[in-house]
PLY file of the C-alpha trace (Angstrom):
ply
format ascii 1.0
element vertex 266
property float x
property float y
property float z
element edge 265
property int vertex1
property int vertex2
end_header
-8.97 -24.16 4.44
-8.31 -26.51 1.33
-9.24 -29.87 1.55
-6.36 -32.93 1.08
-6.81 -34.52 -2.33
-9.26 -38.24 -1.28
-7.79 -40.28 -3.89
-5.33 -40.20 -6.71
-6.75 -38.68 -9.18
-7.77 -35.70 -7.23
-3.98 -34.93 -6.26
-3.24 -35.81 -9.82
-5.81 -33.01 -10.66
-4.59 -30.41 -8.49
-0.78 -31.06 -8.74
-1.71 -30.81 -13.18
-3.27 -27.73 -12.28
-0.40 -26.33 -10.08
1.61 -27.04 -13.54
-0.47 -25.44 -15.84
-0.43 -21.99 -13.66
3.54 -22.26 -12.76
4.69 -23.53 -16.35
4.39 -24.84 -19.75
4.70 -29.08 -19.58
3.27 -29.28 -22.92
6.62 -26.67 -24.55
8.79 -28.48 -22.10
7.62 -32.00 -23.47
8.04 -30.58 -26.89
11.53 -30.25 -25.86
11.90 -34.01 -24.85
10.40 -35.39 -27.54
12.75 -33.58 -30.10
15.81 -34.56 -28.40
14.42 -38.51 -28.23
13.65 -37.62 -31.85
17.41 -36.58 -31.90
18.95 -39.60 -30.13
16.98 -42.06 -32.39
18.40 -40.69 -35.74
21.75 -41.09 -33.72
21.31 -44.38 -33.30
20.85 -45.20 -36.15
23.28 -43.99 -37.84
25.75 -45.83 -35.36
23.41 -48.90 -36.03
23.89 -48.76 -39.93
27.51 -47.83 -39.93
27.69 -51.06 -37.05
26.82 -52.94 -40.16
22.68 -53.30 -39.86
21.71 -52.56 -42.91
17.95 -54.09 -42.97
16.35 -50.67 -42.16
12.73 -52.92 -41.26
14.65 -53.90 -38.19
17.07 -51.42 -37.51
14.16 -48.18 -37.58
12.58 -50.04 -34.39
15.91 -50.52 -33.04
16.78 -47.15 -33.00
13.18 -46.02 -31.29
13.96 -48.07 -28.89
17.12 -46.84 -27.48
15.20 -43.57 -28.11
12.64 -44.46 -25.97
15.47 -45.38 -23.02
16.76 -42.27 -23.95
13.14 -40.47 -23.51
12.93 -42.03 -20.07
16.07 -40.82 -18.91
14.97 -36.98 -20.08
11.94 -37.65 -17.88
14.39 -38.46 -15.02
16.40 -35.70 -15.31
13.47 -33.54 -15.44
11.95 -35.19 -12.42
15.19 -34.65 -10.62
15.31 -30.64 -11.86
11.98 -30.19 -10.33
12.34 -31.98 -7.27
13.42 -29.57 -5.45
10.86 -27.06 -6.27
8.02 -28.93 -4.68
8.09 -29.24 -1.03
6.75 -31.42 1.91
2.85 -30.74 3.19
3.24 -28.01 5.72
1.01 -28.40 9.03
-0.86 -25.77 7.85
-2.72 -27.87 5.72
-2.52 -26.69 2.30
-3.58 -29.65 -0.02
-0.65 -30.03 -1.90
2.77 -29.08 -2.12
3.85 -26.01 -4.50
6.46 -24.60 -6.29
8.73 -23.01 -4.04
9.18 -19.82 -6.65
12.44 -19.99 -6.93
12.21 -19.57 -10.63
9.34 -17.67 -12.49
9.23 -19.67 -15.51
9.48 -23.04 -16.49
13.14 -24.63 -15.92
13.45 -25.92 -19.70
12.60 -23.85 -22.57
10.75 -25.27 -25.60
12.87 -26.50 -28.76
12.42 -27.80 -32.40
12.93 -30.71 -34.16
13.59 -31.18 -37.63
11.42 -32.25 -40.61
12.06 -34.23 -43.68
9.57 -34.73 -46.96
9.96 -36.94 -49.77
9.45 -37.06 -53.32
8.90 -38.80 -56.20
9.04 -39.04 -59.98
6.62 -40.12 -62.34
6.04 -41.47 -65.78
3.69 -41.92 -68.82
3.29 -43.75 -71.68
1.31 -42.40 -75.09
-1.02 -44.59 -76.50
0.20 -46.86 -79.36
-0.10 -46.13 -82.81
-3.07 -47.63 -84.16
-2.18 -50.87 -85.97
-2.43 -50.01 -89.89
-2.10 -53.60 -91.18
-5.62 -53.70 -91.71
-7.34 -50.84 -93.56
-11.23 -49.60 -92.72
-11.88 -51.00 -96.66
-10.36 -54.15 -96.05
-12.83 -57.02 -94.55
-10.53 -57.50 -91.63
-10.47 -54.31 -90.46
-13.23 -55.31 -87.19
-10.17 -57.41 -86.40
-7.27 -55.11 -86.64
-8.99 -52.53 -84.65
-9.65 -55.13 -81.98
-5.99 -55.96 -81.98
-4.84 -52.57 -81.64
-7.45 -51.63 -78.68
-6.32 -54.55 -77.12
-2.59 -53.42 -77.42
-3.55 -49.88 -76.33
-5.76 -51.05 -73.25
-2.51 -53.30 -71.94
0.22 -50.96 -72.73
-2.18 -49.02 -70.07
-2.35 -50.79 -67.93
1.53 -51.46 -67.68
1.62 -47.60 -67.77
-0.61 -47.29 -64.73
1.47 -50.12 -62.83
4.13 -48.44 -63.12
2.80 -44.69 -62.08
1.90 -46.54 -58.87
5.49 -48.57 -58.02
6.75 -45.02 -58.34
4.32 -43.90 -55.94
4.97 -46.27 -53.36
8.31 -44.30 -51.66
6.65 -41.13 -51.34
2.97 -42.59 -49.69
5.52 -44.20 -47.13
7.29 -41.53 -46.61
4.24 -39.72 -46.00
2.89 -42.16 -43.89
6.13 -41.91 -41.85
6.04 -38.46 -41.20
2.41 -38.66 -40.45
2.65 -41.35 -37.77
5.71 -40.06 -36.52
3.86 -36.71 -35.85
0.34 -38.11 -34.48
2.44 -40.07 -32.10
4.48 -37.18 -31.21
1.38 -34.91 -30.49
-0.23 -37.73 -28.21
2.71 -37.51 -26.01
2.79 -33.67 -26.07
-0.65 -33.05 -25.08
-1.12 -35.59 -22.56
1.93 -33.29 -21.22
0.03 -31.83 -18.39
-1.46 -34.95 -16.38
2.22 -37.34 -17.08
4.14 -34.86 -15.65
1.64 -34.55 -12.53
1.93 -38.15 -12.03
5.54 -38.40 -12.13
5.63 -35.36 -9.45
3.53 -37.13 -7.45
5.45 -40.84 -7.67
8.60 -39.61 -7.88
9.37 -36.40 -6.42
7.11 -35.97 -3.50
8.13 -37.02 -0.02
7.22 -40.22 1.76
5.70 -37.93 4.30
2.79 -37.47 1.92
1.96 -40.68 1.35
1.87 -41.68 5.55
-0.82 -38.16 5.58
-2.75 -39.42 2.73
-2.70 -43.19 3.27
-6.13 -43.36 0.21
-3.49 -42.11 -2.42
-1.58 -45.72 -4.03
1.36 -44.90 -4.56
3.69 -46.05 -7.89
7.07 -46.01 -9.17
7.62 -43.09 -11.47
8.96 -45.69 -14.00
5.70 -47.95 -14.25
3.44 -44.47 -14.12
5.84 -43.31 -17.65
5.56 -46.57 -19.49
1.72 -46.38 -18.98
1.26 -43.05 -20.25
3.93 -43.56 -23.21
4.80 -47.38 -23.92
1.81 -48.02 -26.68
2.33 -44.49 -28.81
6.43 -45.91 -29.15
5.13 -49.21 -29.63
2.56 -48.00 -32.26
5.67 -45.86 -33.96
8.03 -48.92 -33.78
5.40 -51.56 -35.97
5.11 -48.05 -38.24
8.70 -47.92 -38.73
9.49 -51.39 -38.97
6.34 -51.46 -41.76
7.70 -48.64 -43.41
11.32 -49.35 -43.56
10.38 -53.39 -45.01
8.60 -51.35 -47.85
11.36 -49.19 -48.38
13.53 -52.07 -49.08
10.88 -53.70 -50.93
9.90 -51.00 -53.40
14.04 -49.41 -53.77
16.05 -52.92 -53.69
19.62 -52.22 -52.21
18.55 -49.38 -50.15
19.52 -48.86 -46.83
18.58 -45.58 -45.64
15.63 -43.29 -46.17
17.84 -40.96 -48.54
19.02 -43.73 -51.07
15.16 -45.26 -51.40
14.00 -41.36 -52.52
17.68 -40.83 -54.47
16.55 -44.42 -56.37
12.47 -43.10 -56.85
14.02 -39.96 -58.23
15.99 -41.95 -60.71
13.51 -44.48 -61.91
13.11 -43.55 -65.89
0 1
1 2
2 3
3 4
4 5
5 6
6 7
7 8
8 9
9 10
10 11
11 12
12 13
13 14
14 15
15 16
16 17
17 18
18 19
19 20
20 21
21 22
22 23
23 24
24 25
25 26
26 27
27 28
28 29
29 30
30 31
31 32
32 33
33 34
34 35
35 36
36 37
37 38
38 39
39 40
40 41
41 42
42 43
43 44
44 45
45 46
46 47
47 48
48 49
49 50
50 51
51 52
52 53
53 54
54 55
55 56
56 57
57 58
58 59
59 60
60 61
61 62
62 63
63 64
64 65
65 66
66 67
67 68
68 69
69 70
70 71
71 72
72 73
73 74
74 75
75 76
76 77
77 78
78 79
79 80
80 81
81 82
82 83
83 84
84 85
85 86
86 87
87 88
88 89
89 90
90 91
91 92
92 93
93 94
94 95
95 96
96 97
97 98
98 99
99 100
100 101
101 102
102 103
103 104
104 105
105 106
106 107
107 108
108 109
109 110
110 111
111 112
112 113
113 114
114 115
115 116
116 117
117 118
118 119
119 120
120 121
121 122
122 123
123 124
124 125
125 126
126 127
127 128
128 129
129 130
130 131
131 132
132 133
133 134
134 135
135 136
136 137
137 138
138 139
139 140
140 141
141 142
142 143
143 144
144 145
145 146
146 147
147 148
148 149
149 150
150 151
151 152
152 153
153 154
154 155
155 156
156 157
157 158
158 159
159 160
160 161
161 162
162 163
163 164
164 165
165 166
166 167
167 168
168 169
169 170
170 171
171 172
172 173
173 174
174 175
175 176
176 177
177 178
178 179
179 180
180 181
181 182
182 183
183 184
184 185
185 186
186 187
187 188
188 189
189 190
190 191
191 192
192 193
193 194
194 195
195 196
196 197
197 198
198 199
199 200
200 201
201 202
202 203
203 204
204 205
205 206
206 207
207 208
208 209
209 210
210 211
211 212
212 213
213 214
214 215
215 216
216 217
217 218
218 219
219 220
220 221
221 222
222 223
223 224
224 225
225 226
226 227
227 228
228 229
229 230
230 231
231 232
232 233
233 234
234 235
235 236
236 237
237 238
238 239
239 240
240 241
241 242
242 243
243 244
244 245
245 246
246 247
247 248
248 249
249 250
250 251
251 252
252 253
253 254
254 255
255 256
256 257
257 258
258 259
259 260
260 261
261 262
262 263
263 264
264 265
């Protein structure tokens, strides 16, 4: 007969492997995470049109009603499952399973979107070697000095300027980068977050008086543990990002106008 779980991490085990063999967390977290992706680019577009321009605080504004938003999807899909994971029976068994009700997984995966950026860039030729002093002419040690000297700073003003143009596509790509590291965290620690939250929140009481070594947590405290420090991460990248955004494309005050000014840039 199958043992009850000792501790918390041994339900935790057996309740992640119970979802692994009845579903797909990891698609159905993919889901969640593009429709937080979703509600943060809605808010802020309400933020910018509610007049906050500064995008180095409005970016981490936005992920932060996303995240609210995120923990509400987790909620709902706590609820949805509830009710396919009963109390123990007296037979026994070790943990509750899916009642089989459904054969498949009760959310279906989905996509999120993708952006890129681009940017321009720009040269300038050498100067013309100086010809007011002639090879024959006793000055002419001077003259080329002069003119490397020109060439070597009209370089160097050439190079500065090859890397301001630069700077709105690295962030950019930094952006999308972070944005998808943090996203992929999340998504593959799918398996053992949803466990957790099945076994704070959706299992009954009556488990908790059999198996008085398990502690027992609020479903809330168990999702900021497993997710506060990716967002939090994401929000200093954002608020980094969007503060050299406005830096590098004065006046900007979304993501489109800073690339629509690096596009421009002569």
């Amino acid at each position: 007969m199958p043992r009850l779980p000792r501790s918390r991490d041994d339900a935790v085990t057996q309740l992640r492997q119970d979802l692994q063999t009845h579903s797909w967390p990891r698609m159905q977290l993919t889901l969640l995470v593009s429709l937080t992706g979703g509600s943060g680019l809605l808010a802020s577009f309400l933020l910018l049109h509610a007049g906050l321009h500064n995008m180095a605080l409005r970016y981490p504004v936005a992920l932060l009603v996303a995240y609210g938003a995120f923990l509400l999807l987790l909620w709902l899909w706590l609820r949805t499952r509830a009710d396919d994971w009963t109390e123990l029976p007296d037979a026994g068994i070790d943990l509750p399973l899916p009642s089989g009700r459904s054969s498949g997984p009760s959310w279906s995966p989905g996509g999120g979107g993708q952006f890129g950026g681009g940017g321009s860039s720009a040269s300038f030729d050498a100067p013309v070697p100086l010809r007011a002093f002639s090879s024959d002419t006793p000055g002419s040690a001077v003259g080329k000095g002069l003119s490397d000297g020109v060439g070597d700073g009209l370089g160097s003003i050439a190079d500065a300027a090859d890397a301001d143009e630069l700077v709105i596509p690295l962030l950019v790509i930094a952006l999308a980068v972070g944005l998808a590291l943090s996203s992929l965290y999340v998504i593959y620690s799918a398996p053992t977050l949803f466990a957790e939250l099945l076994l704070d929140g959706a299992l009954s009481a009556s488990l908790y008086r059999r198996l008085r070594t398990i502690e027992r947590r609020h479903w809330v405290s168990t999702a900021l543990r497993r997710t506060a420090l990716p967002f939090a991460l994401t929000a200093l990248l954002l608020a980094g990002v969007g503060w050299g955004l406005q830096t590098a494309a004065p006046g900007a005050h979304t993501l489109g106008q800073a690339l629509h000014q690096a596009g421009d840039a002569p």
